[in-house]
C-alpha positions as CSV (number, residue, x, y, z in Angstrom):
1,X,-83.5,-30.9,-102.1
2,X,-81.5,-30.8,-105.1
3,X,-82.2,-28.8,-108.0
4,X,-84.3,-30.8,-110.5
5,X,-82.2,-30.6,-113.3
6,X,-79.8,-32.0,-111.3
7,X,-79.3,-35.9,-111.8
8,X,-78.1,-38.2,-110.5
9,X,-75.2,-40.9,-112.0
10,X,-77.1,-44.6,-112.5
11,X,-80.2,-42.8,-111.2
12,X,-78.9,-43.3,-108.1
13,X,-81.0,-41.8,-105.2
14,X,-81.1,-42.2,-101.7
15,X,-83.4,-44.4,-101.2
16,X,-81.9,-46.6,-103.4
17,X,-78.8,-46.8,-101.7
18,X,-80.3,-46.7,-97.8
19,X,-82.3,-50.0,-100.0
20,X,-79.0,-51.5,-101.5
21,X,-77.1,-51.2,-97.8
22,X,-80.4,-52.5,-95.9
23,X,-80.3,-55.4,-98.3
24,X,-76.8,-56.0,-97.7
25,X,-76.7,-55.9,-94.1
26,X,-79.6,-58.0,-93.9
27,X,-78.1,-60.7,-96.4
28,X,-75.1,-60.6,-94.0
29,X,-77.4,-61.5,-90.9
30,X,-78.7,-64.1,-93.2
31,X,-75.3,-65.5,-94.1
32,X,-74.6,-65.5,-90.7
33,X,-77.8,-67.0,-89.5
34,X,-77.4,-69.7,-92.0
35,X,-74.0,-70.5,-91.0
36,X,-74.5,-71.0,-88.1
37,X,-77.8,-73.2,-88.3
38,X,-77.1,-74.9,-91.6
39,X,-72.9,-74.6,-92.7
40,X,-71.5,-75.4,-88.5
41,X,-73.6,-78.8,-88.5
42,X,-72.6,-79.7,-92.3
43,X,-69.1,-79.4,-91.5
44,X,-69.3,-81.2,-88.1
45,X,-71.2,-83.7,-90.3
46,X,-68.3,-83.8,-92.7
47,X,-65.8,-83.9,-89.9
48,X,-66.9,-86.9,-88.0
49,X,-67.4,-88.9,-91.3
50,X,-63.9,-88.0,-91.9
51,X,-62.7,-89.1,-88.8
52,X,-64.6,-92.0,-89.0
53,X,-63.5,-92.9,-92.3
54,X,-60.0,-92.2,-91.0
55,X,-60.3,-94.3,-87.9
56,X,-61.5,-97.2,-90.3
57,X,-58.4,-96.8,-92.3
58,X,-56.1,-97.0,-89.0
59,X,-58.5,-100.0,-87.9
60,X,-57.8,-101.6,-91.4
61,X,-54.3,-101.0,-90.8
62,X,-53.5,-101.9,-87.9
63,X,-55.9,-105.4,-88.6
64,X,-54.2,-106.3,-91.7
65,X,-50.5,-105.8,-89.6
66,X,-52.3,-108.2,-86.7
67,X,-53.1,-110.4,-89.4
68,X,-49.4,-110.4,-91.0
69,X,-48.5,-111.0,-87.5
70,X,-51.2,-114.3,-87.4
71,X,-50.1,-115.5,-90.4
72,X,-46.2,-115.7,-89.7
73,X,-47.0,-116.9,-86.4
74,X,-49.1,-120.0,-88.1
75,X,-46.5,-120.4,-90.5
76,X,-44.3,-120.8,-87.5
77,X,-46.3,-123.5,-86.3
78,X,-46.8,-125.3,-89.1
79,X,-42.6,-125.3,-89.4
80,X,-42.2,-126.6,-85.9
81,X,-45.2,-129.1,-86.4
82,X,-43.2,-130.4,-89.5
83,X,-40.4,-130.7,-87.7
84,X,-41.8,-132.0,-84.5
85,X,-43.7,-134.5,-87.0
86,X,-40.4,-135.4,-88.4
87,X,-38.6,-136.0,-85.3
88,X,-41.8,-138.2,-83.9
89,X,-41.5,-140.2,-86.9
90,X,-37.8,-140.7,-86.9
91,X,-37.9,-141.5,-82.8
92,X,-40.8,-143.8,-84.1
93,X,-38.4,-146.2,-86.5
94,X,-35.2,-145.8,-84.2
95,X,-38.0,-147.6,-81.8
96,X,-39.2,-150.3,-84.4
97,X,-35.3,-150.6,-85.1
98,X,-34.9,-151.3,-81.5
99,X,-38.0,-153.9,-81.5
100,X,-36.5,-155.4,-83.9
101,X,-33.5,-156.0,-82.9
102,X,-34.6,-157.5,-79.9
103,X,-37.3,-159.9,-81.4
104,X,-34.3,-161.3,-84.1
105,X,-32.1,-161.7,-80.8
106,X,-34.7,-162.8,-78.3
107,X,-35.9,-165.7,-81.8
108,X,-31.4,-166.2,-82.0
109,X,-31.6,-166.8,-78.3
110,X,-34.2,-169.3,-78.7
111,X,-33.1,-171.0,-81.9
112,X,-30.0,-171.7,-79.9
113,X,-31.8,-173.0,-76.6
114,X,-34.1,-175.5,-79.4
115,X,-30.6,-176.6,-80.8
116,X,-28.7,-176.9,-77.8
117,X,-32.1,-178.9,-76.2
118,X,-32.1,-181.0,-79.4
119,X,-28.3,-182.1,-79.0
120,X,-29.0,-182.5,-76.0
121,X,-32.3,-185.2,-77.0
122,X,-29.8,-186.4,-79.5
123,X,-26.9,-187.2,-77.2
124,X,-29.5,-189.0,-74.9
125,X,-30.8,-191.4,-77.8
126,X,-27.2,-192.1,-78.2
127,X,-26.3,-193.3,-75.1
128,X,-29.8,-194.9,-75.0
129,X,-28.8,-196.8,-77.7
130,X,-25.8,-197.3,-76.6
131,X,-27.4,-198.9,-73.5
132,X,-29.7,-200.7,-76.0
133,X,-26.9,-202.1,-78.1
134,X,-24.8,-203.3,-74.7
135,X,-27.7,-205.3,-73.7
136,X,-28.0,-206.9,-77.1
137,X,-24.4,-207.8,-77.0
138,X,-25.1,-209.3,-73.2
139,X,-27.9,-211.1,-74.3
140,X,-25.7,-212.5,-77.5
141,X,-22.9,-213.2,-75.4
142,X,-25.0,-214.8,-72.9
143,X,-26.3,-217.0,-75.9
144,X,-22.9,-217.9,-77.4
145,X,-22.2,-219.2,-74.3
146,X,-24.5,-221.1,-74.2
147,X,-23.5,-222.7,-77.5
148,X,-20.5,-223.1,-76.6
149,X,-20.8,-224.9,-73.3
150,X,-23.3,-227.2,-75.1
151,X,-21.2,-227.9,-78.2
152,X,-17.9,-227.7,-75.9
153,X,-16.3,-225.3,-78.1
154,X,-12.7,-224.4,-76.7
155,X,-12.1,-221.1,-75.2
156,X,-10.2,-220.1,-77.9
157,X,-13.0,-220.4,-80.6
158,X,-15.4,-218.8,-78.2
159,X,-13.0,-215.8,-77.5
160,X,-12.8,-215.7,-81.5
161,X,-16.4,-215.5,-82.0
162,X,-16.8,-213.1,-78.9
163,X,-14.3,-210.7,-80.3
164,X,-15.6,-211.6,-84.1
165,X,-19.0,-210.2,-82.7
166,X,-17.8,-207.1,-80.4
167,X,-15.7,-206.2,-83.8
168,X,-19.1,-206.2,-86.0
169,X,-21.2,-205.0,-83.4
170,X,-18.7,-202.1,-82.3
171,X,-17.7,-200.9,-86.1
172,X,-21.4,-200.0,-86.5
173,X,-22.0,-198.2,-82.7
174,X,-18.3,-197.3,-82.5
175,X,-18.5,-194.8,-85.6
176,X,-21.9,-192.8,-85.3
């Protein structure tokens, strides 16, 4: 043992320091200990929320791209249906163009037939007429000659007023 009037720096004596490095070596195991029961699972912990968080940012990604994608697509669509609308509407009038044509030449075509029909009526009442008239100027005839032969009237007077009548009677059917 050391002389007592030795001391020691600090007071340091053995027992102190054999305390100190026991401390220290068991506040190592504990570090350890702890560590591996309570720091491991915290970062594990922090590690899968990380790469959840990160695998939600790729899913947000790659969502918002698929929905770029949608929406140029439906802006597609909506082009082509404008111009699919435009070319239905435009087929649509060349058709009512058509249908038109061929109701104002299908009503020509019949305006025609009513006209040509109606000459036709016309020339009939003519010659009806005509008919009419020729039987009138028999049954006039046919009466002047009777006045004739009962008042003797030469031939010559009764060609006169034969001719005299024809002459009146054809001006007016003669000219229509």
């Amino acid at each position: 043992m050391l002389a007592q009037g030795y001391t020691f720096l600090f007071n340091l004596d053995a027992q102190l320091l054999f305390d100190t490095v026991l401390l220290a070596v068991a506040v190592f195991f504990l570090f350890m200990l702890m560590s591996y029961l309570l720091f491991n699972p915290a970062r594990k912990l922090l590690k899968d929320r990380q790469d959840r968080i990160e695998s939600d940012i790729n899913t947000a990604i790659a969502d918002k791209e698929s929905a770029a994608a949608l929406k140029a697509e439906y802006e597609g669509k909506l082009k082509d249906i404008d111009k699919e609308a435009e070319a239905i509407l435009t087929e649509a009038r060349q058709k009512a163009l058509k249908n038109q044509n061929k109701i104002v030449d299908d009503a020509k075509e019949e305006a025609s037939r009513i006209i040509k029909r109606a000459r036709e009526e016309v020339e009939l009442e003519k010659k009806h007429a005509m008919d009419d008239m020729k039987q009138e100027m028999i049954q006039i005839a046919s009466l002047m000659a009777q006045k004739a032969v009962a008042a003797s009237i030469t031939t010559d007077i009764q060609d006169t007023l034969v001719e005299e009548t024809l002459k009146e009677m054809g001006e007016s059917t003669w000219l229509s």
